[in-house]
C-alpha positions as CSV (number, residue, x, y, z in Angstrom):
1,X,-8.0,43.5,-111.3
2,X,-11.1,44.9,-109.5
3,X,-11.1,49.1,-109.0
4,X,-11.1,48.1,-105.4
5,X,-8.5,46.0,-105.5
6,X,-6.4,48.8,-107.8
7,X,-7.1,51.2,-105.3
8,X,-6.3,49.3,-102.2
9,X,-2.7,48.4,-103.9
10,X,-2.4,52.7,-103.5
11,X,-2.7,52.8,-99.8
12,X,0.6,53.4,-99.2
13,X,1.4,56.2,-101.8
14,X,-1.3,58.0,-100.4
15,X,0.3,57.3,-96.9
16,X,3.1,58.8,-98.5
17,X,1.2,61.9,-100.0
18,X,0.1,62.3,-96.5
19,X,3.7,61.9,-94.6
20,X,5.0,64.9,-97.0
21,X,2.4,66.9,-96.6
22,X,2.8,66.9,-93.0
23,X,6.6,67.8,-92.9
24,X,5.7,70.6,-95.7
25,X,2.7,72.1,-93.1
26,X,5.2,71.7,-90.3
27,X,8.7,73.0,-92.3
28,X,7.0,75.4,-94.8
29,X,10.0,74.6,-97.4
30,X,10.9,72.0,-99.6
31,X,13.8,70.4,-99.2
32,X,15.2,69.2,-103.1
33,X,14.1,69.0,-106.4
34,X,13.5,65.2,-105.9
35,X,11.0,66.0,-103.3
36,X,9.3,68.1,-105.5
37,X,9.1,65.8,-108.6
38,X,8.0,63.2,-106.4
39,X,4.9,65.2,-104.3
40,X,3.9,66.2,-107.9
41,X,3.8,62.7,-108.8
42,X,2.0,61.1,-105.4
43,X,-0.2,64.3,-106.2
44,X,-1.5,63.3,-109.6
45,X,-1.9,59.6,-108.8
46,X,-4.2,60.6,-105.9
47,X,-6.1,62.8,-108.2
48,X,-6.6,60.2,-110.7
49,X,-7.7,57.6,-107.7
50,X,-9.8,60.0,-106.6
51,X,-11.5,60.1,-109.6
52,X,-12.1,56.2,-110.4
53,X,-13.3,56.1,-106.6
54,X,-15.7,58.0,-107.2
55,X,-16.5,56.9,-110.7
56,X,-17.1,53.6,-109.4
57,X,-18.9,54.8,-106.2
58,X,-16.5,52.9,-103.9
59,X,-17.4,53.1,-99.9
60,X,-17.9,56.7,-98.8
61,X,-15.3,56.6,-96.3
62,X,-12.8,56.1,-98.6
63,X,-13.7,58.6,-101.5
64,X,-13.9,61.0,-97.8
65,X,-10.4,59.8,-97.2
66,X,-8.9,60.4,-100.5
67,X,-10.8,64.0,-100.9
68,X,-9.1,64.8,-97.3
69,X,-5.7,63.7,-99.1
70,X,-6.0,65.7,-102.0
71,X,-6.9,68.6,-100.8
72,X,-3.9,68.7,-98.1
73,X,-1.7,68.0,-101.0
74,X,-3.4,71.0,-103.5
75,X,-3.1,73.1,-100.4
76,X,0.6,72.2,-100.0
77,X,1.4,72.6,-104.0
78,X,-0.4,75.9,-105.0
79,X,-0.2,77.2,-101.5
80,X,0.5,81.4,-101.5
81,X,3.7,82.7,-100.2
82,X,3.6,84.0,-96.8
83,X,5.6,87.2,-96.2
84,X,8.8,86.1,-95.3
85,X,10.9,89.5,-94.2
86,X,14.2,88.0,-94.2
87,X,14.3,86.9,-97.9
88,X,12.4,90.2,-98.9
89,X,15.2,92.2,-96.8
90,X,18.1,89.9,-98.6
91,X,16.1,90.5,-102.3
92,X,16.3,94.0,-101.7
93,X,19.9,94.8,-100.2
94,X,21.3,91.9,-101.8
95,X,20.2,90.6,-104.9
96,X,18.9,93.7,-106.3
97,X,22.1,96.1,-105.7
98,X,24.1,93.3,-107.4
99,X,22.0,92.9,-109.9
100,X,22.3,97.2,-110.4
101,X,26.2,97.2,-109.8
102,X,26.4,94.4,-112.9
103,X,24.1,95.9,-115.2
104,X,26.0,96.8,-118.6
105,X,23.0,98.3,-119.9
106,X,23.0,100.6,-116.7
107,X,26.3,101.8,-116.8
108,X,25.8,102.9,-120.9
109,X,22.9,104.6,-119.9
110,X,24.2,106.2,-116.8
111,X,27.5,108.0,-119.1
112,X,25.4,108.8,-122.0
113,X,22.6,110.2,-119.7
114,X,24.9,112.2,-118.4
115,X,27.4,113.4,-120.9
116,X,24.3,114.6,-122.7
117,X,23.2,116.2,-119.6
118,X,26.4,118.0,-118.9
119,X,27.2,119.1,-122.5
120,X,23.8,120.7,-123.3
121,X,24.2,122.9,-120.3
122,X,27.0,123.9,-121.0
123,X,26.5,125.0,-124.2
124,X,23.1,126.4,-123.0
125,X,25.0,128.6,-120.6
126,X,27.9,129.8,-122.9
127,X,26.5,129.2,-126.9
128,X,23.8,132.4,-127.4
129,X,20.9,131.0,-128.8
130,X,21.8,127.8,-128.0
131,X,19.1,126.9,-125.3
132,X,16.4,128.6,-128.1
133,X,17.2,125.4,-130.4
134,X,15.7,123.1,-128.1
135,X,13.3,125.2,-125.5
136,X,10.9,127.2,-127.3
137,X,9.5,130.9,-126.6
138,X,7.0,129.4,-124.5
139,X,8.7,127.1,-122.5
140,X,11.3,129.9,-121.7
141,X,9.1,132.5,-120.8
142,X,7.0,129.9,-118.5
143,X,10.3,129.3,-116.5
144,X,10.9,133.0,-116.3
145,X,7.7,133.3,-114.9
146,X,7.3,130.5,-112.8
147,X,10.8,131.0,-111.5
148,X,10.7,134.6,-111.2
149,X,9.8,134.7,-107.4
150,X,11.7,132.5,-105.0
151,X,9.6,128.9,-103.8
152,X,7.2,129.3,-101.4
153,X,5.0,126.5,-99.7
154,X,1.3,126.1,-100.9
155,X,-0.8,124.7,-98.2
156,X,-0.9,121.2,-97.5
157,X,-3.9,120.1,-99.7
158,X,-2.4,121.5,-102.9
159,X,0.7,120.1,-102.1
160,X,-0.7,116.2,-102.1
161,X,-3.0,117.5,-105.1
162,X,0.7,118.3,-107.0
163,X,2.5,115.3,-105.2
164,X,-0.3,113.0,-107.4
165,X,0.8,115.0,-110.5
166,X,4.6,115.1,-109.9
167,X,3.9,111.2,-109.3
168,X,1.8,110.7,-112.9
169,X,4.1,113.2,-114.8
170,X,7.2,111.4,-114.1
171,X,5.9,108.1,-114.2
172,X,5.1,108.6,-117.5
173,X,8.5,109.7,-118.3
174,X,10.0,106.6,-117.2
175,X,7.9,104.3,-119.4
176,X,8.0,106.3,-121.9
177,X,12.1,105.8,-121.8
178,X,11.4,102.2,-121.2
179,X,8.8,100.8,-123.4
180,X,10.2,102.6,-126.6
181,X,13.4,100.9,-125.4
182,X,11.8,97.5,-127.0
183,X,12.7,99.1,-130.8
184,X,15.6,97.6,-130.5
185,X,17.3,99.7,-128.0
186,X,17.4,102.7,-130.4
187,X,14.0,104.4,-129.6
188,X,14.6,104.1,-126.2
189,X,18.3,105.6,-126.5
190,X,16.9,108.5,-128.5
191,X,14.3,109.4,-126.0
192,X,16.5,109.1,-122.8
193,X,19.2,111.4,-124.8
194,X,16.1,114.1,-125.8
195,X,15.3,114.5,-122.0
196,X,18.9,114.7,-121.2
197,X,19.8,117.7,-123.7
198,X,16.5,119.2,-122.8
199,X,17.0,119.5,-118.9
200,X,20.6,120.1,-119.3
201,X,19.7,122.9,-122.1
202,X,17.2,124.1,-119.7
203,X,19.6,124.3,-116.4
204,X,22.0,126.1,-118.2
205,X,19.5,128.6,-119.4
206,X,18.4,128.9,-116.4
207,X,21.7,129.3,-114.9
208,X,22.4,132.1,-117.4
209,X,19.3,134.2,-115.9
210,X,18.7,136.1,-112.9
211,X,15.9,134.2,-111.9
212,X,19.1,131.2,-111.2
213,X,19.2,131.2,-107.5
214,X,14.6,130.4,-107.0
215,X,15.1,127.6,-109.8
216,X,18.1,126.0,-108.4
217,X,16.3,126.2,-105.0
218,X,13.5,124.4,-106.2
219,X,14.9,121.6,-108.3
220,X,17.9,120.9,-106.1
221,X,16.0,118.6,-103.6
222,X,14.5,116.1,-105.9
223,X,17.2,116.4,-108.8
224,X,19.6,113.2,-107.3
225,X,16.8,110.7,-107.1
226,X,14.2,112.2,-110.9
227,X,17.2,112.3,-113.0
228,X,18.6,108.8,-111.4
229,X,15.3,107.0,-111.9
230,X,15.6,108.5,-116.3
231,X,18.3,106.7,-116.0
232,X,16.8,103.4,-114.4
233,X,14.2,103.9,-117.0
234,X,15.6,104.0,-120.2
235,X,18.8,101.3,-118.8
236,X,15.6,99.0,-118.6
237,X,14.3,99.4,-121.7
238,X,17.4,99.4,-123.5
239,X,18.0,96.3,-121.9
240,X,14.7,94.4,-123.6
241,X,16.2,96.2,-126.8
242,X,19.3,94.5,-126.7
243,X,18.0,91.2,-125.8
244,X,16.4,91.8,-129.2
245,X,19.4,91.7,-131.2
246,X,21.5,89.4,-129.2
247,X,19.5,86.5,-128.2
248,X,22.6,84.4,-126.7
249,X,21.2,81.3,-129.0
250,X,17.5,81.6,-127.7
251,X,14.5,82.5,-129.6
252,X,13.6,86.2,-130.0
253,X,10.5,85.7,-127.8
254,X,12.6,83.6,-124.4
255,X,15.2,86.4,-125.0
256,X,12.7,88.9,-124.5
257,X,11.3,87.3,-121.3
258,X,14.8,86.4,-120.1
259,X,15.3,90.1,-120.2
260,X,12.2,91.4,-118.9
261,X,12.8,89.4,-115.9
262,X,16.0,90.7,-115.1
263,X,15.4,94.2,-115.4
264,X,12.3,93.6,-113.1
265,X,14.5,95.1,-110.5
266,X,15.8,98.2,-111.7
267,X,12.4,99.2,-113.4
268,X,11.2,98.5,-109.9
269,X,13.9,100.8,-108.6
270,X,13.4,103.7,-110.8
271,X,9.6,103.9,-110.0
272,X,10.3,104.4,-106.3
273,X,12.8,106.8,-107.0
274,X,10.0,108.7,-109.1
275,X,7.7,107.8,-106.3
276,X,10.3,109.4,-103.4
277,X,11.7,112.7,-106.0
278,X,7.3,113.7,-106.5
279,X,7.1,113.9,-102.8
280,X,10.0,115.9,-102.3
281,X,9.3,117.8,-104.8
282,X,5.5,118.5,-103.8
283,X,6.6,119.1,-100.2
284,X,10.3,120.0,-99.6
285,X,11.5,122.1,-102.7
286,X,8.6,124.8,-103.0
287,X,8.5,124.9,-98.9
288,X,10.0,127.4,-96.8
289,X,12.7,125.4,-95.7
290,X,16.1,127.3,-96.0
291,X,18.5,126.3,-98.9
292,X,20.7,124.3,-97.2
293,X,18.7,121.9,-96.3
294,X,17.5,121.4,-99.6
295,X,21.0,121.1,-100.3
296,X,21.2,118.6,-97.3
297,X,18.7,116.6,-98.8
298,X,20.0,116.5,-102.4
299,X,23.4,115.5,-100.8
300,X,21.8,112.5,-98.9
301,X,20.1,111.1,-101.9
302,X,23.2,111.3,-103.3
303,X,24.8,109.5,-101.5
304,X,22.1,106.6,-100.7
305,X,21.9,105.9,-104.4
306,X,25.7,105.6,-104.6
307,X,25.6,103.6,-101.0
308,X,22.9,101.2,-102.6
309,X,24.4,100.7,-105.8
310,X,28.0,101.0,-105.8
311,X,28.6,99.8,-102.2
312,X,25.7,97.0,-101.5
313,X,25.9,95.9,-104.9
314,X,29.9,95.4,-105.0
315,X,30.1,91.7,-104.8
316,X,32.6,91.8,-101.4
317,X,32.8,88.1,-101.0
318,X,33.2,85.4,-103.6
C-alpha cells in the first residue's frame, strides 16, 4: 500500500481526534478513563502520520492539516490547569481536614508533643534545678533580660524586618522535625520530643520568675498556631518514617512516595501556621495591644485549628 493511500485510510481517526478535541475545548473535563485511553491513542497515531507525511513530502495541505490536528490534540493532553476555585475551596475544607482528622501519625504526635510539653513545665516550675538541666546559664539569663520589661511595639519597619526572621526561624524548625523524621521515624520523634521539654522547661521557668506576667504576654498570641504547626511538622515526618518500616507489601522506595504524597497536606498546613504565628508574633505579641486581646487572639486560634480539624475533618456523612 502506497503512504498515500495508508494515510488516506486515517481520515476518519483524525476526524475523530478532531471531534474530541472539540467537546474537550468546549467542556474542559474528560468524561471516563475510556475517553482518555482512547484520545491518547488517536493522539499517537496522528503523530506518527504526521511524521510519514511529511517524510514522504505528501501535498502541503495535508501535512498543514495534520500539524493543525496535532497540535489541538497536544494542546488538549498537556494543557495547564486553570484555577478552578470550587475544587481548590473543596481540597482545602474538605479533603485536607479529613485527611488531618484520620491521620494516626498526627494523633501520636499531637499526645506525645504534648505530654512532653506539659510534664517538663511542670517539673520546671516545681523541681529546683530542674529547668538548669536543659536551659543553660545563658539561655536563662537572656529570657530574664529580654523578658524583664513588659512588650512594647517597635516601629513598623523592624517589625516586618523580625516577621522575616520569625518566618525563617520557625520554618526551619519544622523541617528540621520533618526531614529527620525519614530515619525511620525515630530521629524525627527524638527532635519533636527535645523542643517539647525545652519550651515546656522553659514556660515553667519562666512561670516561676517575676518576669511571668511580660513573657506570657508576649508568647500567648502566637502559642496556639507555632506549637500546633511542631506538631504538623514532626506528625509529617514521622509519617515518611513509618512508611519505612511498614511498606503495606510495596517496595521501600513507592512506600516512601505513597507517604510523601499523603502528608503533602499537613506539611502544607503546618508551614502556614508558621507563616500566620511569625506575623503575630512580629506584630501583635510585642505591640501595645492590652492583654486580653492577646488572649482573644490565642483563644480564636484555638479554636479555628480545632474547628478545621476536628469538626471539618469529622467525616459527617457516609
Amino acid at each position: 500500500m502506497k503512504v498515500s493511500d495508508l494515510l488516506a485510510s486515517r481520515r476518519e481517526s483524525w476526524r475523530e481526534l478532531e471531534m474530541l478535541c472539540s467537546r474537550l475545548e468546549g467542556r474542559g473535563v474528560w468524561s471516563d478513563a475510556a475517553s482518555v485511553g482512547r484520545f491518547s491513542a488517536l493522539y499517537r497515531a496522528a503523530c506518527a502520520d504526521l511524521a510519514l507525511a511529511d517524510a514522504y513530502q505528501l501535498p502541503p495541505a495535508t501535512i498543514e492539516y495534520l500539524h493543525r490536528v496535532v497540535g489541538r490534540a497536544h494542546n488538549q493532553l498537556y494543557r495547564s490547569r486553570r484555577l478552578r476555585f470550587g475544587t481548590w475551596a473543596r481540597r482545602l475544607l474538605v479533603d485536607v481536614p479529613r485527611q488531618l482528622y484520620r491521620d494516626g501519625a498526627l494523633r501520636l504526635a499531637f499526645f506525645l508533643f504534648w505530654g512532653m510539653f506539659l510534664l517538663s513545665m511542670w517539673l520546671a516550675y516545681t523541681v529546683p534545678n530542674f529547668a538548669q538541666q536543659l536551659l543553660d546559664e545563658d539561655t536563662m539569663q537572656q529570657l530574664n533580660e529580654r523578658f524583664s520589661t513588659a512588650p512594647r511595639s517597635q516601629g513598623t519597619p523592624m517589625q516586618g524586618a523580625m516577621a522575616g526572621f520569625y518566618i525563617f526561624n520557625n520554618i526551619g524548625i519544622g523541617l528540621r522535625c520533618f526531614a529527620f523524621g525519614l530515619a525511620f521515624g525515630v530521629a524525627g520523634l527524638f527532635i519533636m520530643l527535645f523542643n517539647a521539654s525545652f519550651l515546656g522547661a522553659v514556660f515553667g521557668y519562666m512561670a516561676s520568675t517575676p518576669q511571668r506576667g511580660n513573657f506570657l504576654e508576649f508568647v500567648t498570641a502566637h502559642g496556639p498556631f507555632e506549637l500546633t504547626a511542631i506538631v504538623f511538622s514532626a506528625a509529617a515526618g514521622m509519617r515518611l518514617g513509618f512508611a519505612l518500616v511498614d511498606t503495606g507489601g510495596l517496595t521501600r522506595s513507592a512506600s516512601l512516595r505513597r507517604a510523601a504524597q499523603e502528608t503533602m497536606p499537613t506539611m502544607g498546613a503546618a508551614m502556614i501556621l508558621f507563616a500566620l504565628a511569625a506575623l503575630i508574633e512580629a506584630f501583635l505579641s510585642p505591640s501595645d495591644a492590652p492583654y486580653g486581646i492577646k488572649a482573644a487572639a490565642a483563644v480564636v486560634s484555638a479554636a479555628l485549628l480545632a474547628f478545621y480539624v476536628l469538626v471539618l475533618g469529622r467525616p459527617w456523612r457516609a
